[in-house]
Every structure is written in C-alpha cells, then in structure tokens.
C-alpha positions in Angstrom: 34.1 -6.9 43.8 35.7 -5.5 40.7 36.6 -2.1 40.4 34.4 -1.5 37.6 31.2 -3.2 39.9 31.9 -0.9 42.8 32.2 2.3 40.9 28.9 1.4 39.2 27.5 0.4 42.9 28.4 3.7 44.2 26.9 5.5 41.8 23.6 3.5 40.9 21.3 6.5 42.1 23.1 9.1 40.0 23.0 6.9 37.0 19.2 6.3 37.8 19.1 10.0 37.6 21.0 10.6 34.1 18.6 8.3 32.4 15.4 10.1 34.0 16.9 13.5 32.8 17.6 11.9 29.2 13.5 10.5 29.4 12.6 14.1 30.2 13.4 15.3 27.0 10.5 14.6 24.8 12.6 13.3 21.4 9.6 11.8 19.9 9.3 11.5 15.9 7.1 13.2 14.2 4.7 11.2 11.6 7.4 8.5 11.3 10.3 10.7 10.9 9.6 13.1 8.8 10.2 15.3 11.5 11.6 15.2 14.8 12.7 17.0 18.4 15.9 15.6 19.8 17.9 18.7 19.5 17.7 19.9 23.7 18.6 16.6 23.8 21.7 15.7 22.0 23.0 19.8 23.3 22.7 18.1 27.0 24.5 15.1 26.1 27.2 16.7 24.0 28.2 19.1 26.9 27.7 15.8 29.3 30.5 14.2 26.9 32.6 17.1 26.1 33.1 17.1 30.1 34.3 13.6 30.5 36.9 14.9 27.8 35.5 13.7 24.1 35.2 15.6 21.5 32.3 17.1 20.2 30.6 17.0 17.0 27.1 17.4 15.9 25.8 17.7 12.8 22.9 18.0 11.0 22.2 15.1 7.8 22.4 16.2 4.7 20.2 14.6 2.8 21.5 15.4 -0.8 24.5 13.2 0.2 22.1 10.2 1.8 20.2 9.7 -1.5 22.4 7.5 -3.5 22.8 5.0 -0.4 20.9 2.1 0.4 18.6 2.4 2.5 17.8 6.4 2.8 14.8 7.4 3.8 13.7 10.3 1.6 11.1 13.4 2.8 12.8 13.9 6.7 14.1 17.2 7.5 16.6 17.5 9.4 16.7 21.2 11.1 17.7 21.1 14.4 17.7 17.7 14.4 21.4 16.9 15.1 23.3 14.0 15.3 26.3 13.6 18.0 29.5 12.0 17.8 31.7 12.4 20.6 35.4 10.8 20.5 37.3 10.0 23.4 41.0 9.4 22.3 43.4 6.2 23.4 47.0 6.2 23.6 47.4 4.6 20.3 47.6 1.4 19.0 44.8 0.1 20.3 41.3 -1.0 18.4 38.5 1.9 18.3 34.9 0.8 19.2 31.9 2.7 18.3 28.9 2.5 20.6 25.7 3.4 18.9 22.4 4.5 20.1 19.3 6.0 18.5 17.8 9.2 21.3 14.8 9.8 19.4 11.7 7.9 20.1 8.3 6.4 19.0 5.4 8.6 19.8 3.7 8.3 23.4 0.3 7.6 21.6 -3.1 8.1 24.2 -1.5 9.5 27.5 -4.2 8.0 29.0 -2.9 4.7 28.2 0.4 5.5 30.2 0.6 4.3 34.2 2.5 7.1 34.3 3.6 10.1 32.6 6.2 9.3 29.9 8.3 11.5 30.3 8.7 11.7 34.2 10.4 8.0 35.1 9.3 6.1 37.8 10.1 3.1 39.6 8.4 0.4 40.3 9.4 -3.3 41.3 12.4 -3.1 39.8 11.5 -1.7 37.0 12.1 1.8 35.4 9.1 3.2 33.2 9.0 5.6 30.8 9.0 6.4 26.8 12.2 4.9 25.9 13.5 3.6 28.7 13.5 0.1 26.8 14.0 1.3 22.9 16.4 2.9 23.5 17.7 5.3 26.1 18.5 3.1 28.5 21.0 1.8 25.9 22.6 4.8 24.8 22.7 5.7 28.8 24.3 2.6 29.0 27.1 3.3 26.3 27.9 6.6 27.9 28.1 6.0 31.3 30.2 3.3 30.7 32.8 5.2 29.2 32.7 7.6 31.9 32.6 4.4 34.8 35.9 3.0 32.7 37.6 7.4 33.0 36.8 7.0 36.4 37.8 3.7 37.1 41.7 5.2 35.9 42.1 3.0 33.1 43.2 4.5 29.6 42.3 3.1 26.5 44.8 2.6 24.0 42.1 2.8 21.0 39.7 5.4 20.5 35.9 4.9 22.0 33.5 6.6 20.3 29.6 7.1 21.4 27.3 8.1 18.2 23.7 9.5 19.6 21.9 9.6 16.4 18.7 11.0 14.9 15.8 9.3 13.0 16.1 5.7 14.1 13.1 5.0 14.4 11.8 6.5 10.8 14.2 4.2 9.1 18.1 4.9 10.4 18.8 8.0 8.2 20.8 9.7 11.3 23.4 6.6 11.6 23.7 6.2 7.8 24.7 10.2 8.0 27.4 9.1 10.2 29.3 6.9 8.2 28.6 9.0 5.2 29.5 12.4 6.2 31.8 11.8 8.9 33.1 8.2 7.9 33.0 5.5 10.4 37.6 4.5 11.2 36.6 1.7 13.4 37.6 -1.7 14.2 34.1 -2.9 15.9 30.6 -1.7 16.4 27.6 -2.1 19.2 24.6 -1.4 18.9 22.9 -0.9 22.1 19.3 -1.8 21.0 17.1 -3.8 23.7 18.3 -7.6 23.3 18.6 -9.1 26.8 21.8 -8.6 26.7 22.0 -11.2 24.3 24.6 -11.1 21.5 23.0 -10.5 18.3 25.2 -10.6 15.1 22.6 -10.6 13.0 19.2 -9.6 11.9 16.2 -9.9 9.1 15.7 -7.5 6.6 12.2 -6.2 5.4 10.6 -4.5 2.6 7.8 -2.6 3.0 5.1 -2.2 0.4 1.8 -1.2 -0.8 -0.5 -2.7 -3.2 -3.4 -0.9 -4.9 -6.3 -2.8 -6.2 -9.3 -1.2 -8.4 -12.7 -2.6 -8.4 -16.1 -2.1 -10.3 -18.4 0.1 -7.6 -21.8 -0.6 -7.9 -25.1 -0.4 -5.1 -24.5 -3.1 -2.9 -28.1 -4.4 -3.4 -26.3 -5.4 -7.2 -22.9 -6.8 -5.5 -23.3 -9.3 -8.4 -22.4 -6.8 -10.8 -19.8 -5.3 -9.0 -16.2 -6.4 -8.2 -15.5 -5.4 -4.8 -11.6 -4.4 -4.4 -11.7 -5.2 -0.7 -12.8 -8.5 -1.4 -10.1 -8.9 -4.0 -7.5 -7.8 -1.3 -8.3 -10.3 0.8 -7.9 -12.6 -2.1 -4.2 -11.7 -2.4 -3.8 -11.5 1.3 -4.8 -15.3 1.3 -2.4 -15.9 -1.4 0.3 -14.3 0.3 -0.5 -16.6 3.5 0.7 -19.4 1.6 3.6 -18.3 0.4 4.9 -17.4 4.0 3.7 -20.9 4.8 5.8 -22.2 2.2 9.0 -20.1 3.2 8.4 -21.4 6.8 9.1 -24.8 5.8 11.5 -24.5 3.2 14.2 -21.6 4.1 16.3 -21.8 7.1 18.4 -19.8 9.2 19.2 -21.1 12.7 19.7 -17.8 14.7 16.3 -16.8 13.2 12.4 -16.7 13.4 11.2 -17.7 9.8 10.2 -15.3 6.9 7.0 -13.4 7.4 4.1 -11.4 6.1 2.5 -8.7 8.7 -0.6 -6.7 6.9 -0.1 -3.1 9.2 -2.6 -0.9 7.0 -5.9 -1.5 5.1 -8.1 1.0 3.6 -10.8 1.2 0.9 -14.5 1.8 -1.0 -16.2 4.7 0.0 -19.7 3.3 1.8 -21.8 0.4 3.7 -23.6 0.7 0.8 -21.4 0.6 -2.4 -19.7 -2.4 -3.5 -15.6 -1.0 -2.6 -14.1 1.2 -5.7 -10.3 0.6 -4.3 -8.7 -1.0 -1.7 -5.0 0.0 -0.6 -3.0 -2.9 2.0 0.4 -1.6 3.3 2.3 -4.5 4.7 5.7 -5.5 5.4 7.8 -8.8 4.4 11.2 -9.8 6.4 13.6 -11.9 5.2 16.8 -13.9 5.7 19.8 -12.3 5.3 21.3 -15.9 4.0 19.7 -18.9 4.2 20.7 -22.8 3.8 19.1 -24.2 1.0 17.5 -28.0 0.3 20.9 -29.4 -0.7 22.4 -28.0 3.3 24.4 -25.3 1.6 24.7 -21.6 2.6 23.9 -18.9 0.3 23.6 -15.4 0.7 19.7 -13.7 -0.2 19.4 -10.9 -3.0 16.6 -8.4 -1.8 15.8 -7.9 -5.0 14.9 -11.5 -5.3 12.8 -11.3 -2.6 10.2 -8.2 -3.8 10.6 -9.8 -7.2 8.7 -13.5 -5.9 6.6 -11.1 -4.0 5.6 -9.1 -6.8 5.8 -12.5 -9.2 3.6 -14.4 -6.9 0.7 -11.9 -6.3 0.9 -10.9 -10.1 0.5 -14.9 -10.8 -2.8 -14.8 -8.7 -4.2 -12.2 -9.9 -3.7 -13.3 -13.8 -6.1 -16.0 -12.8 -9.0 -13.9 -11.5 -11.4 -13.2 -14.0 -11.4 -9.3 -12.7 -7.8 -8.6 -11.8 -5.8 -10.3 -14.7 -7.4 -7.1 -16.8 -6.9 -4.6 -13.9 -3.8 -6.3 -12.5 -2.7 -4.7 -8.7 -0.6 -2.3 -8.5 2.8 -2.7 -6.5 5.1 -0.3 -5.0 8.2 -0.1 -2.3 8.2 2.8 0.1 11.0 1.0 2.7 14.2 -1.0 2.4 15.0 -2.0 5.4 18.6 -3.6 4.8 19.9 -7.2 6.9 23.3 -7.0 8.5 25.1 -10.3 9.3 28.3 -10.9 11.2 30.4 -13.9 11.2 29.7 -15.6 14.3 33.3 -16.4 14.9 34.2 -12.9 14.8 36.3 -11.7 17.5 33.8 -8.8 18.4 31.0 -11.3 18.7 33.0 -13.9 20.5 34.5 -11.0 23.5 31.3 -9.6 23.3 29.6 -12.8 24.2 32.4 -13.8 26.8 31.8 -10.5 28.5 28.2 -10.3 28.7 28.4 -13.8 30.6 31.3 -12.7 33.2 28.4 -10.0 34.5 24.8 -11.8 33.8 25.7 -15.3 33.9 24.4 -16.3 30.5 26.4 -16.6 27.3 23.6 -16.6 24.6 24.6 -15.3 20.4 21.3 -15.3 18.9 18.9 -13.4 16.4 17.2 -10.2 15.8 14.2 -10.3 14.3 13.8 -6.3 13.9 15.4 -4.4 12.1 17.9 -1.5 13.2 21.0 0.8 12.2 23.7 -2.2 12.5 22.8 -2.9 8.7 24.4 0.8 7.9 27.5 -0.3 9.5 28.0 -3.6 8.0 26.7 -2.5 4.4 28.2 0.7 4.0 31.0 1.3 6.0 31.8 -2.8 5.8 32.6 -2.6 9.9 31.9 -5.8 12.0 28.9 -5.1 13.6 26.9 -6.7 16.8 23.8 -5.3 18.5 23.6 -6.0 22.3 21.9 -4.2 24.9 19.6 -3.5 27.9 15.7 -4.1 26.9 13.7 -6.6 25.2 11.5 -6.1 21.9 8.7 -6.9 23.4 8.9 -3.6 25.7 9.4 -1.6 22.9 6.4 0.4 20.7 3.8 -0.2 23.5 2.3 2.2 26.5 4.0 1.3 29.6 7.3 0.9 28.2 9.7 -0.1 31.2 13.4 -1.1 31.5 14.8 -3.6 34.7 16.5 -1.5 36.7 19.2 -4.0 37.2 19.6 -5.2 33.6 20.5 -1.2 32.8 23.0 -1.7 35.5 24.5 -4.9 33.5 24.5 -3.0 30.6 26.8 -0.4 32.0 28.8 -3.2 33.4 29.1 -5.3 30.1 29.8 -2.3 27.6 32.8 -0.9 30.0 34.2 -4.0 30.2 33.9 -4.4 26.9 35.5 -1.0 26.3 38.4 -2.1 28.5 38.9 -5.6 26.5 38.5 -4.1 23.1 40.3 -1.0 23.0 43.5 -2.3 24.7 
C-alpha cells in the first residue's frame, strides 16, 4: 500500500466527518443566485486551511469589475457571500495547480421528498446522502483533504497548490470568474472537481438561455375562430425548433460529446379556461459545441453568436410564414451565456490527469461534459489549461436524494493528491 492509500485508510472516518460538517452548513442559493448563504461556510474552511499552513484570502465579488466579462451574471449580491482562496506555497520551481470547487448549492426543494434530512449526512450501502454531497462538496472535500493527505504524507511541493472555494456556481459561475478577475489566476493547470466519475473531462457544451414572447388575439373561447391563441402559436415554434435540433443531430459532430439540444424549462401564458391565450412566454435553453467537424471532416471552432443568431433566424423564418405572427413577429431575448471550455486532449494536464485517475480506479476514460460549469472562466479568461474531474455523477446532481459513493469520495482524495504530487514537482 502506498503511503498516500494508507494515510487516507487511516483516516477514512475523519474524512467521513469533514464532509458531514461541510453538508451541515446550509449554502443553498437563493432564487438562482441572486442571493446566497455560504459565508459560515467558507469562515470554517478558511480557518481549516489556514491550519494546514495556506494562506488565506476571502473576498467578496465586486460586481462593477465582473460586468465587462463574458459570462457575468448581473442582479447577485454578494454581501457576505465570500469567496476563498487559500495558497499553499512550494519550494519553487515547480508548476502551480489550482483545485476548484463551487460550496454553494441548489435548493433542497420539498423536505418531504428527502430520505433524509439534507443537511444531516447519512450512510447507507455505501452511499453518503445529503444536499451536495454529489454537486459538489464532496469534490471540494476532495481537493482539500488531499492537500492536507499529501502535508501529511511529508512530501513538499515544489509549485504552489491552490484550493479556490467559490460562491455562486450554481447561479451561473460569477464567484470563480471573481477569482481570476480580481485576484488573477498565476497557474500552470486547473481541476475542476465537479461530479464526473472520475472521468477526465477536457471539455464541455456551451448554452444559451432564452426567452421568447409571443402576443395573440384573446377572444371567448366559444369564438376561438376569431382568436389567435399565443399558446398555440408557441407550440408552433416549439415544433419548429424540434427540427432544427433534429437537423443539428445529424449534421454536427463532436466525438467526446452528446449532440446539440433544445430543453423547453418554462412555459406560461393567457389568462383563463375560457379565453382564447393573450400571451405566451417559453424559457428554454440551447447547448452547443464548442467546435465541431464539419461535412468536408474538418475541425472548426463555433461562434456563439452564430448559434443565437440561426436560433433567432430560424424561428423568425417560421413565423414570417404564419398568417398571425409574420405581423406580430416573437419576441426574442438572452438572459444566460453559458460559455464552452475546450482543452487539447494531448495536453499534459489531461494526459497525467487521466494516467492518475487510472493508477487508483482502474479506468482510464477522457470524455465529455454535457453541463456546463466554471472550467469555461478559466480557459476563456484567464487562457489556463483546464480539466474537470471529480467524485459524483450528473445524474445525482439537482434531484432529492442526492448521494455520493463513499468509496468513489475516497478515490477522489486519492487521485487529486497524487495528482498534486505529479504536477507540482
């Protein structure tokens, strides 16, 4: 057994513990960011961190510098909503590697729903349940304790490690972003620890989301004939939008991931049973590729803009052939740019990464993600290779029950000190 294994075999039930004390802090957002709670939680880690021997800094985001950078989110407050970056120094000489995890969470939605309180983990089979367990504090527990398993373990890094324990994640990444724009981001390689089966992931898809407003011609619904009913109009574009994922699905291409899509999140409108619908208002979201391989086999990188502008060209194009709507076209807006990130493959932070996470799981597996996340702040804006690997799977994430395997967390730990070790030296 490796040294690093047996200090993390030795200590399993007190690392079981520091990830139930971090799921006791309620660091839920507050209506999708706008607001949050993570400050009790980032003061415990900070004095955790400044005791292995980092140093400390938390910081609130200031907005007014966010604005001009792609990808703000505006309309969060950030009072006493801190972000923490804690440094602990090399020798010199060596590479510095940023580990990166999100602490707040989604909201816990109908306790009811829950097997068990939220915020209290509990195990069961192996598994370790709780609101964030999976997306993501069992990542960012991960990242931590193995910085302190590789302290402990007597080895001295020659680059600097650095653990971020940001804010607003999961209302669209403002706390990272803050990071590299306030305090800069001097690093040589990035992980995100986001759920991925401890699969390497150097790249993602990028979204937009959107809203489209459509009018109609209200009327008693005994009448509907003389009416124009918005909602039916909606679905009319709705359709139309079907087929143009259908066509992306068989014409782009991107082999590490799932095709182009549609999702329709939010639908509201008319007033009544009884009225033929006034308005209707869909909120939806479209991901995309960050680059694609075209008909002719050739790689090319993907404008965003390009994307919302067939989006907006191909619903405006229906609609012009409606006998209603091409004199009251919809209306379209963007509230959310959710940026890709992309990392060469061959990159030596992917390949080590990848080489690693075999040596401790068995499986060597660079794939995919098709969520978004904070890796596109790094690759975008501070132009740092960036990879997003950790304990958790999507499909635990956003939903009641939310659970983590036990021994996966433990691989994590594993994995990202080894990676430390390999990295920094």
């Amino acid at each position: 057994m490796s040294k690093i294994k047996k200090i993390i075999h030795d200590n399993e039930e007190k690392y079981i513990r520091f990830l139930a004390k971090l799921v006791a802090f309620d660091t839920s957002v507050i209506r999708h960011g706008e607001d949050g709670q993570e400050a009790k939680a980032q003061e415990w880690l900070a004095k955790y961190l400044e005791n292995l021997g980092c140093e400390i800094e938390m910081f609130e985001p200031d907005n007014e510098k966010l604005k001009e950078y792609p990808g703000y989110n505006a309309g969060h407050s950030y009072v006493n909503r801190p972000n923490l970056i804690a440094t602990y120094k090399g020798s010199s000489g060596g590479k510095t590697l940023v580990l990166n995890g999100h602490v707040d969470t989604m909201p816990s939605g109908d306790l009811a729903r829950w097997k068990y309180n939220p915020w209290e983990m509990t195990e069961e089979d192996g598994k370790l349940y709780g609101l964030g367990t999976d997306d993501m504090k069992g990542g960012l527990a991960s990242a931590i304790l193995a910085l302190q398993t590789v302290i402990e373990s007597g080895y001295q890094p020659r680059g600097n490690i650095i653990i971020q324990s940001v804010v607003d994640e999961e209302g669209g990444g403002n706390g990272s972003l803050s990071c590299i724009v306030e305090r800069g981001c001097n690093a040589d390689g990035v992980i995100i620890a986001e759920g991925t089966n401890m699969e390497v992931f150097p790249v993602n898809r990028g979204c937009w989301l959107g809203e489209i407003q459509v009018d109609g011609k209200p009327i008693h619904a005994s009448l509907k004939g003389f009416g124009e009913s918005a909602i039916e109009k909606m679905v009319k574009i709705m359709y139309s939008l079907d087929e143009l994922e259908k066509k992306w699905m068989t014409t782009k291409r991107n082999p590490l991931l799932a095709p182009p899509t549609f999702n329709y999140g939010y639908i509201q409108g008319g007033v009544a049973a009884s009225t033929v619908a006034d308005h209707c208002i869909l909120k939806f979201e479209v991901d995309y590729f960050p680059s694609e391989i075209d008909k002719f086999g050739c790689w090319h990188k993907v404008d965003k803009q390009d994307v919302r502008q067939e989006v907006e060209d191909h619903i405006l194009a229906m609609a012009k052939g409606d006998p209603w709507m091409k004199d009251h076209l919809p209306k379209i807006t963007w509230f959310q740019d959710c940026s890709p990130f992309e990392t060469d493959t061959s990159h030596p932070l992917v390949q080590q990464l990848a080489d690693v996470a075999e040596e401790v799981t068995g499986k060597r597996v660079i794939n995919g993600m098709s969520a978004g996340c904070d890796a596109r702040h790094f690759t975008n804006v501070a132009h740092v290779p960036t990879v997003v690997c950790g304990p958790g799977i999507c499909h635990n994430a956003h939903v009641y029950n939310e659970y983590l395997s036990k021994q996966q967390y433990f691989e994590a730990i594993e994995t990202f000190a080894n990676m430390i070790m390999e990295w920094t030296n």
